[in-house]
C-alpha positions in Angstrom: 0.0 0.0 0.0 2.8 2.5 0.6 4.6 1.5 -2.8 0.8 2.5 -4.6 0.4 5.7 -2.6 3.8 7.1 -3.5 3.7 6.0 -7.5 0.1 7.7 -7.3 1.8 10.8 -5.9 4.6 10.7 -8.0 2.1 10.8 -10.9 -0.1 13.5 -9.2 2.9 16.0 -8.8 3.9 15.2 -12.3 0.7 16.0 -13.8 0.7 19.1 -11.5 4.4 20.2 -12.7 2.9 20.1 -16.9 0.1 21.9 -16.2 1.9 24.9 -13.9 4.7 24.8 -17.2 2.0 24.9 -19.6 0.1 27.8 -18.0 3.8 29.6 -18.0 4.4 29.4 -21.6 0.9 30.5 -22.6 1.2 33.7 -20.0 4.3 34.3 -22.3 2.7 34.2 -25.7 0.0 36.2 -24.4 2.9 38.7 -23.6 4.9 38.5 -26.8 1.5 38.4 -29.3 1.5 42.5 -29.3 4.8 42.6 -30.2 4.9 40.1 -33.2 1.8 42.1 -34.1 3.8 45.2 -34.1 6.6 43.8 -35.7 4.7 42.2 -38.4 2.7 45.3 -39.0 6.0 47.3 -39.6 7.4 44.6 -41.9 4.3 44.9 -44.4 4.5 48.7 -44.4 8.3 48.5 -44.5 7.4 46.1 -48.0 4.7 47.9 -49.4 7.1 51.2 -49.1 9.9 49.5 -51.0 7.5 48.0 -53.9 6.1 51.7 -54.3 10.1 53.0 -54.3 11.0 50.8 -56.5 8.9 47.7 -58.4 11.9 46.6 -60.1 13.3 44.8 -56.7 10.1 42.0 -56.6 10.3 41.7 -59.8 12.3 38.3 -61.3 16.0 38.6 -61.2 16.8 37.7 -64.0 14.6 41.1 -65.6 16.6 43.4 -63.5 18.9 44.2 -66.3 16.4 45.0 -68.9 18.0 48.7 -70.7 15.7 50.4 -73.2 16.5 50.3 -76.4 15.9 53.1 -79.1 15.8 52.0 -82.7 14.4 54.2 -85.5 12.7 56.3 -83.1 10.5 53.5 -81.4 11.6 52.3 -77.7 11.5 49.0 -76.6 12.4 47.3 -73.4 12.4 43.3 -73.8 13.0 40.5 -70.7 16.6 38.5 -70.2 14.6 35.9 -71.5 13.5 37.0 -74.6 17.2 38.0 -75.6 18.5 34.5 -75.2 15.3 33.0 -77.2 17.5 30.2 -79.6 15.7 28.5 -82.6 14.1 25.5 -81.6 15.4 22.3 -82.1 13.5 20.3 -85.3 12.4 17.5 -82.8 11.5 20.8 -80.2 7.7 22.3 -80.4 8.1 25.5 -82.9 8.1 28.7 -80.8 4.6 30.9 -80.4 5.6 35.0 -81.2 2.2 36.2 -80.1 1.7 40.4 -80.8 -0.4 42.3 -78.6 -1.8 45.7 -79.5 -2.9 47.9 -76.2 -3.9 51.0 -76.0 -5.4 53.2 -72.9 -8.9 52.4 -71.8 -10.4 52.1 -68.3 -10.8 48.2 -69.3 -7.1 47.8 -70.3 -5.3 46.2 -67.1 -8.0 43.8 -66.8 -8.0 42.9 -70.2 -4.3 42.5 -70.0 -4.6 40.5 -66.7 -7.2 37.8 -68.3 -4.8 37.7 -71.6 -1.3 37.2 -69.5 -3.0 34.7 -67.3 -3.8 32.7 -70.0 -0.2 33.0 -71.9 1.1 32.2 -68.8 -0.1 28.6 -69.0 1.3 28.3 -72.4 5.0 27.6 -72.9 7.9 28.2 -75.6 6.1 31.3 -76.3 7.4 34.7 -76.6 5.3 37.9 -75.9 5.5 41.3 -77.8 3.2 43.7 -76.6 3.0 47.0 -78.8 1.6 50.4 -76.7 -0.1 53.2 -78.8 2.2 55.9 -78.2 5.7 56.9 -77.9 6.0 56.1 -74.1 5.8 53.0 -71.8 2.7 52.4 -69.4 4.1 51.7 -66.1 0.9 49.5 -64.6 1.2 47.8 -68.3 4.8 47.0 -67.8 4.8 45.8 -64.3 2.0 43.7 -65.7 3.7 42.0 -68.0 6.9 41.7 -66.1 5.4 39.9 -63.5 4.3 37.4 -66.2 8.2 36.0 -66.3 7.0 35.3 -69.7 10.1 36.1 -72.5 8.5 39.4 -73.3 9.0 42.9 -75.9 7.6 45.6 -75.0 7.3 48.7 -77.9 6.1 51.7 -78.2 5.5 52.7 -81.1 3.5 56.6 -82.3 0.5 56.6 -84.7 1.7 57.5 -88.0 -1.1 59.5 -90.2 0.2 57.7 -93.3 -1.9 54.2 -91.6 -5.4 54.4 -91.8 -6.7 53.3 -88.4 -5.5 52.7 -84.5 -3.0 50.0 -84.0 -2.0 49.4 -87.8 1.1 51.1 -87.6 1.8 49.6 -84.4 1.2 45.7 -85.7 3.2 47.2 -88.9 6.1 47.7 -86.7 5.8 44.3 -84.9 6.0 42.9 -87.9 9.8 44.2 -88.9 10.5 43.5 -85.3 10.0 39.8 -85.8 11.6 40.0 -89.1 14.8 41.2 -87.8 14.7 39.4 -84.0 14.0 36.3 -85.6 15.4 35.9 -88.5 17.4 33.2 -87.8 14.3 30.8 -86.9 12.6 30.4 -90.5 9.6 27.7 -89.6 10.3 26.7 -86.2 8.0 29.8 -85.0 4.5 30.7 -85.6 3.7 34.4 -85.3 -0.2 34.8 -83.9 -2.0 38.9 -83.3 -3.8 38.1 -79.8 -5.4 41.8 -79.2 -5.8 42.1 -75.2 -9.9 42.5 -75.2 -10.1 38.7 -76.6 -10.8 36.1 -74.5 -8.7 32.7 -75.7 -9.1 28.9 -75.1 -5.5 27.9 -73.7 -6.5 24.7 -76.2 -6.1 27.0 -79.4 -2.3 27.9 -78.9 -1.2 23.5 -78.7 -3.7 22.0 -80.8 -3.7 24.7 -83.6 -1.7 27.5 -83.8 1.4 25.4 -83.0 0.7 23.4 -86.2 0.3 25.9 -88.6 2.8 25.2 -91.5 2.1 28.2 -93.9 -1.4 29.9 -92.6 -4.2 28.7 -90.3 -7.4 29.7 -90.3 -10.3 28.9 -87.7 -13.9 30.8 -86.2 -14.2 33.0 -84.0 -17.3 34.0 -82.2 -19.0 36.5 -80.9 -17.6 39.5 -83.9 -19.1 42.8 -84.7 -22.7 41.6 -83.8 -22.2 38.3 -85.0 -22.0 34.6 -82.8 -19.5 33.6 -85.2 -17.5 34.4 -87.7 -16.0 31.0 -89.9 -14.1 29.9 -92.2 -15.7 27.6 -95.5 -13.6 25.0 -96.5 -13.3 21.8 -98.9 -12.8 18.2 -97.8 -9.1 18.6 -98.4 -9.6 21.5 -95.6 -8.5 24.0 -98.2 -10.4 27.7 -97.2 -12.8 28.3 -100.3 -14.8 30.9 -98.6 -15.8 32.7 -95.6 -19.0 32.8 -93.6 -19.0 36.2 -92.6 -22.4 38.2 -92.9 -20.8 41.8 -94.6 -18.5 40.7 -97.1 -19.0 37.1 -97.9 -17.1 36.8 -101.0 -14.2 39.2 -100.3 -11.0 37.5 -99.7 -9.3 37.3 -96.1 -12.6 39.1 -94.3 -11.6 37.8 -91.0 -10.7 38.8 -87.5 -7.1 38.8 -86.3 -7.1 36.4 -83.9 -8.6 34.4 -87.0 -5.1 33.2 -88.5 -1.2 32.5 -87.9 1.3 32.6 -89.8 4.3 30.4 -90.0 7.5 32.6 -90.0 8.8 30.9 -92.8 6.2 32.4 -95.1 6.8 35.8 -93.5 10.6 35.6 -93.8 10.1 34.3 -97.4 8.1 37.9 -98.5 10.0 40.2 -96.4 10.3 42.7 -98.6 7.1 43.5 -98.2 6.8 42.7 -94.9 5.0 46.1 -94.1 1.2 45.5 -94.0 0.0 48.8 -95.5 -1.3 47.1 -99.0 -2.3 49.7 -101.4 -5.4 51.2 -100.1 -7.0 48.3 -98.6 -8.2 49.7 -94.9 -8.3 46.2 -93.3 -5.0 45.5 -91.7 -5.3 41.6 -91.4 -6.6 41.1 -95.1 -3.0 43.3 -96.1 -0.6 41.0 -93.7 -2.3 38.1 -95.6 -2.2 39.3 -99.3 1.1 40.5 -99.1 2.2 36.9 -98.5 0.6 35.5 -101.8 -0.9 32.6 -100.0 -4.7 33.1 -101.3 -5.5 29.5 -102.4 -3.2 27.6 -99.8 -4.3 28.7 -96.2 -5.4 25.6 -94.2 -8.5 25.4 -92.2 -7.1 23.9 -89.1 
């Protein structure tokens, strides 16, 4: 009986003895908690203060460097990554050049958000984003920076010589391409993705990818119409278009309608720009001027 009653006190005071230490170490959170409030509190102001100084720091590394460049009177910043772009391999998937026309709107950073959310599930593609104007957007740049996608960003002024918003822009992207990559002949597909579309991550692997000369396929939901197609034969050669104002002109499509492969593009480069007599439709110029009327693939 004595041998019980001292194990049962031994446990007692051991019990006793965890919850007295227990009791201790919550009395000292309870004391520390306003201070690792306070000290978190001034951290986040600390970072928020430091990303309004200066962006550039929580941005990727590897961006850090970026220099803007001035060539024929257009700027242009473009990512690390987009330097170093190489010609992909022949067993590699070709490379994306998707061109991005923006311009200022209340809608634009949304816009921009939905289209770089999307790119950014796509890879081995490279970005070029052309502003209406002679001077970067800051909230557009950070934007696309934060992507980490190999990006361009341009400039580029209105000239009065182009008939409408954002053909002298995508005229410029075009000789940009021509001369960055001029070295890559097919293995890239060049695509126009303006920033108010909204795009199926499924059309950039399955379709655009593929294109060997130019690819054609709908797209819904144009100037008042649900769709806007493409007619084609059983050899899925593009005989027509189903387009409700100008069914029997050639090329009356959209531009997120078609790709190009860059071979085709490299191949007519002297007339690379897409101001084409006094047609006022800038994609039916970037496709004449390529000589490809009866050989576009509906894809």
């Amino acid at each position: 009986m004595v041998y019980k009653t001292r194990r049962y006190g031994y446990r007692f005071s051991s019990k006793l003895y965890f919850l007295r230490k227990r009791a201790h170490i919550r009395r000292m959170l309870l004391m520390i908690k306003p201070m690792m409030i306070t000290i978190a509190t001034i951290s986040t102001l600390a970072i928020i203060i430091l990303i309004r100084l200066n962006p550039v720091i929580f941005s990727n590394r590897s961006e850090e460097a970026n220099e803007i460049i001035l060539h024929d009177g257009v700027y242009s910043t473009c990512s690390a990554s987009f330097r170093k772009l190489l010609p992909p391999a022949k067993i590699e998937r070709p490379l994306i050049i998707v061109v991005t026309f923006t311009y200022p709107r209340p809608t634009r950073i949304p816009d921009m958000i939905r289209l770089s959310q999307t790119l950014m599930n796509i890879r081995n593609i490279a970005w070029i984003v052309v502003e209406d104007g002679k001077k970067f957007n800051n909230p557009t740049h950070h934007l696309i920076r934060r992507t980490q996608i190999a990006y361009c960003y341009i400039a580029v002024g209105r000239l009065k010589t182009f008939p409408v918003r954002g053909w002298s822009a995508r005229d410029y992207a075009l000789k940009f391409i021509l001369r960055r990559f001029a070295n890559f002949s097919n293995r890239a597909v060049v695509y126009f993705a303006d920033d108010d579309n909204t795009y199926d991550i499924r059309l950039f692997d399955r379709f655009i990818r593929k294109v060997e000369a130019i690819g054609v396929w709908a797209v819904g939901l144009v100037a008042g119409q649900i769709v806007e197609a493409i007619k084609h034969s059983a050899e899925n050669i593009v005989n027509g278009w189903l387009n409700e104002f100008s069914p029997k002109h050639n090329w009356e499509i959209n531009m997120a309608s078609f790709a190009i492969n860059l071979r085709i593009l490299l191949r007519n480069k002297k007339n690379a720009s897409s101001l084409h007599n006094s047609i006022a439709i800038i994609q039916k110029c970037v496709l004449l001027i390529q000589k490809y009327h009866s050989q576009a693939i509906y894809i």
